[in-house]
BANURO-227048 format. One record per residue (C-alpha): residue in three letters; y, z, x. Coordinates in pm, whole numbers, padded with zeros to 5 digits, always signed. Layout:
N
ALAYZX/...
This chain:
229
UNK+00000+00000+00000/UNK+00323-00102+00129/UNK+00619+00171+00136/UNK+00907+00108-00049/UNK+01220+00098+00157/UNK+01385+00380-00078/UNK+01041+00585-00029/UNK+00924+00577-00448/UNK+00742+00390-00639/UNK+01000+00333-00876/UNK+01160+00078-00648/UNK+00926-00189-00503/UNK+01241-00276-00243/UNK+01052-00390+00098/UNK+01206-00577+00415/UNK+01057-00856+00246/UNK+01157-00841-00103/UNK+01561-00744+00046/UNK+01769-01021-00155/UNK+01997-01180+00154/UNK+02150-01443-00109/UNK+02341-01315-00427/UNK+02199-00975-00441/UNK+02370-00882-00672/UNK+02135-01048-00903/UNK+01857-00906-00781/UNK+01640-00568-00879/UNK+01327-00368-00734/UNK+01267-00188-01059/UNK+00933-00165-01140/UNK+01030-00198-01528/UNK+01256-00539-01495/UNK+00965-00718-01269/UNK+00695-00556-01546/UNK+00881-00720-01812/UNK+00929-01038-01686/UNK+00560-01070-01616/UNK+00518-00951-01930/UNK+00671-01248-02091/UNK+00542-01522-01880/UNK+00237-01722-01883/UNK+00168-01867-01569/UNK+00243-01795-01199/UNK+00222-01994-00895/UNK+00052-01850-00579/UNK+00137-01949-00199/UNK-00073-01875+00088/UNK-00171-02072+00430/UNK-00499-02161+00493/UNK-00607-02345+00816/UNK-00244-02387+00891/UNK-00233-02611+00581/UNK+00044-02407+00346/UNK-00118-02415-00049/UNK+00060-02328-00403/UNK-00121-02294-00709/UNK-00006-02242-01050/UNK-00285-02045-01240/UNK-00277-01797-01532/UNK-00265-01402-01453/UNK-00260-01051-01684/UNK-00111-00756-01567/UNK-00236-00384-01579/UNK+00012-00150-01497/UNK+00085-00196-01109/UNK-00208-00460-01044/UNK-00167-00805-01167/UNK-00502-01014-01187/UNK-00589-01365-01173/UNK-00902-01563-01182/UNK-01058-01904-01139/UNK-01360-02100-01004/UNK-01599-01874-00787/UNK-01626-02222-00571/UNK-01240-02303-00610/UNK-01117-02331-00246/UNK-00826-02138-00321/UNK-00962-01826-00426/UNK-01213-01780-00134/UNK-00955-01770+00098/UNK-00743-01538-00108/UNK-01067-01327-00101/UNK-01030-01307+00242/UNK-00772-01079+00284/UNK-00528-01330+00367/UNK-00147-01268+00263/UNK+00009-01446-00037/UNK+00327-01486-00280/UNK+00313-01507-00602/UNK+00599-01620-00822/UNK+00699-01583-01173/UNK+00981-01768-01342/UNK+01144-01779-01700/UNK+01417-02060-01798/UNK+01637-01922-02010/UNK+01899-02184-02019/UNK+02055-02522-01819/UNK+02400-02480-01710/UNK+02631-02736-01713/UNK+02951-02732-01570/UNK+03269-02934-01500/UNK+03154-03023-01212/UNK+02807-03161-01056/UNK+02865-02885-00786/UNK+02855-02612-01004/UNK+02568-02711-01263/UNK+02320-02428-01238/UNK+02020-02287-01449/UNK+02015-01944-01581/UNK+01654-01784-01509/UNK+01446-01466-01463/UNK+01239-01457-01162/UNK+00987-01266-01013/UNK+00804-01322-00642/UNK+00535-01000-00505/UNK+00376-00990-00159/UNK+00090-00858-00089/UNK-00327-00926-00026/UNK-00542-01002-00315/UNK-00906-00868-00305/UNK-01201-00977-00494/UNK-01352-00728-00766/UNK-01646-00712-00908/UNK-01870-00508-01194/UNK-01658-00341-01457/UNK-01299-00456-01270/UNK-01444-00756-01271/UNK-01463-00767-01666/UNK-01142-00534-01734/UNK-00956-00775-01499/UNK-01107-01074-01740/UNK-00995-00900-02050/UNK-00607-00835-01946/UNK-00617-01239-01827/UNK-00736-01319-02181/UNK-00520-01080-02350/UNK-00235-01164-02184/UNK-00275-01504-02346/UNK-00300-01436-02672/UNK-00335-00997-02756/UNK-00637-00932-02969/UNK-00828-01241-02846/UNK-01060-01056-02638/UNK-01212-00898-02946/UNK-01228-01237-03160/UNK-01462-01441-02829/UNK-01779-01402-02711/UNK-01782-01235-02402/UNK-01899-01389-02092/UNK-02252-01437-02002/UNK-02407-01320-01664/UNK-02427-01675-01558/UNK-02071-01716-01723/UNK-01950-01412-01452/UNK-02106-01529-01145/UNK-01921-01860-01161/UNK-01621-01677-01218/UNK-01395-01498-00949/UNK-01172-01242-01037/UNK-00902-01115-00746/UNK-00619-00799-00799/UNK-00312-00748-00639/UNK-00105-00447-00657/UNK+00230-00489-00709/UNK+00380-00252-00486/UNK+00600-00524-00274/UNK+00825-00721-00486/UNK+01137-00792-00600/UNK+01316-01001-00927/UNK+01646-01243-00953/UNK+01835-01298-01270/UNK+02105-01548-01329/UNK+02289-01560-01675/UNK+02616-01618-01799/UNK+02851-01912-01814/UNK+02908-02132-01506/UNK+03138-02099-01277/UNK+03472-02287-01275/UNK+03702-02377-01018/UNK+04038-02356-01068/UNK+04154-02698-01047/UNK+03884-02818-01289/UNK+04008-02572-01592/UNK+04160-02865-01704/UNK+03923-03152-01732/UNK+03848-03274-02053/UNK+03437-03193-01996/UNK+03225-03024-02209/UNK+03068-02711-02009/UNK+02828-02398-02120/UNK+02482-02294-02143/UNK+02200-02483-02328/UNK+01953-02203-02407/UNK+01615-02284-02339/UNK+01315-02042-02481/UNK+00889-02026-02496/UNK+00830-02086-02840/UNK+00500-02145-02967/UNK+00432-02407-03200/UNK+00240-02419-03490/UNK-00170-02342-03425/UNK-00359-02656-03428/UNK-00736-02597-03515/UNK-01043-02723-03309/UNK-01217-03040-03518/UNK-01533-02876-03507/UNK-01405-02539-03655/UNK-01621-02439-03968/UNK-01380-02457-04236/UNK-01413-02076-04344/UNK-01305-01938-04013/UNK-00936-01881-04096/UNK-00613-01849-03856/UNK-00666-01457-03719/UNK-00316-01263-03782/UNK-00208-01253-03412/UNK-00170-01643-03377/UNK-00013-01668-03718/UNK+00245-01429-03609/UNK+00286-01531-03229/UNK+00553-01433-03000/UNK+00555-01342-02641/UNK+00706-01023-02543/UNK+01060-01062-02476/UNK+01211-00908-02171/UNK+01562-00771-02092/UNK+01767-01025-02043/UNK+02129-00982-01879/UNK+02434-01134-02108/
């Protein structure tokens, strides 16, 4: 476990995970990065391997401090995460295009999240638990409604954790920025607001026609994280 620069647990502030551009944006708080992960789907995960740099997007869960992910027990990625060898995950949400008056200043406003750290492969009952959070970070209550995975199902499945002790988020929101001499210029400028919104559940052909839409798709939404003004 790496030691927090501010020596708690509350802040997950590292040499690292210091912000050296805009840090004002940034935070260490455990509850801003939770929330962000939280809300998002996906990550994308850098390592090196053979000197050849890799990133992968892939679907995670989190529980508590350990975020999980999981793919192919023969995917080339994951043995070498199982390895012990160091990686980066990032997180990002856009919340909205920027447009300003001019091309210089066009920006995006965004929640962001990147941890360091070594993943290590579980197994047995972590193994499962750490399947269950992926699957009910999808969709919560799903884990219930499928059939669990079979024995053969499991061994061609790997599983990794990483705690999230090392990490840090970065936030932009607002208007753009304006220079003064462009105050005047007869542009249109602001924020187009850009959310995840799920559509509406399209069934599988081959469903049986009695098995009906369970509650938690009908009434989708991801959770929805702080988000500055």
């Amino acid at each position: 476990m790496t030691t927090s620069a501010r020596g708690d647990r509350s802040s997950l502030r590292t040499k690292r995970t210091i912000l050296r551009r805009k840090p004002e944006r940034g935070a260490h708080n455990f509850e801003t990065i939770a929330s962000i992960l939280d809300e998002a789907l996906y990550c994308h995960i850098g390592s090196v391997a053979e000197g050849q740099p890799f990133v992968v997007p892939t679907g995670y869960g989190r529980d508590g401090r350990t975020l999980y992910i999981h793919g192919s027990a023969a995917s080339r990625m994951l043995k070498s995460l199982s390895s012990g060898i160091p990686v980066c995950v990032t997180v990002t949400l856009l919340d909205g295009l920027v447009l300003a008056r001019s091309a210089f200043r066009h920006s995006m406003n965004y929640r962001s999240v990147m941890i360091f750290g070594v993943a290590r492969k579980v197994a047995g009952e972590e193994k499962l638990r750490g399947l269950k959070v992926i699957t009910e970070h999808m969709a919560r209550g799903r884990w219930a409604d499928a059939r669990p995975p079979t024995r053969q199902e499991l061994k061609a499945t790997a599983v990794l954790r990483l705690d999230i002790d090392e990490a840090s988020a970065k936030i932009r929101s607002g208007p753009p920025l304006v220079d003064k001499e462009d105050r005047g210029l007869p542009v249109w400028a602001g924020v187009l607001p850009f959310a995840l919104v799920p559509g509406q559940p399209v069934p599988d052909p081959q469903l049986p026609p009695e098995v009906k839409l369970p509650a938690y798709l009908a009434a989708y939404r991801r959770p929805q994280g702080h988000r500055r003004a």
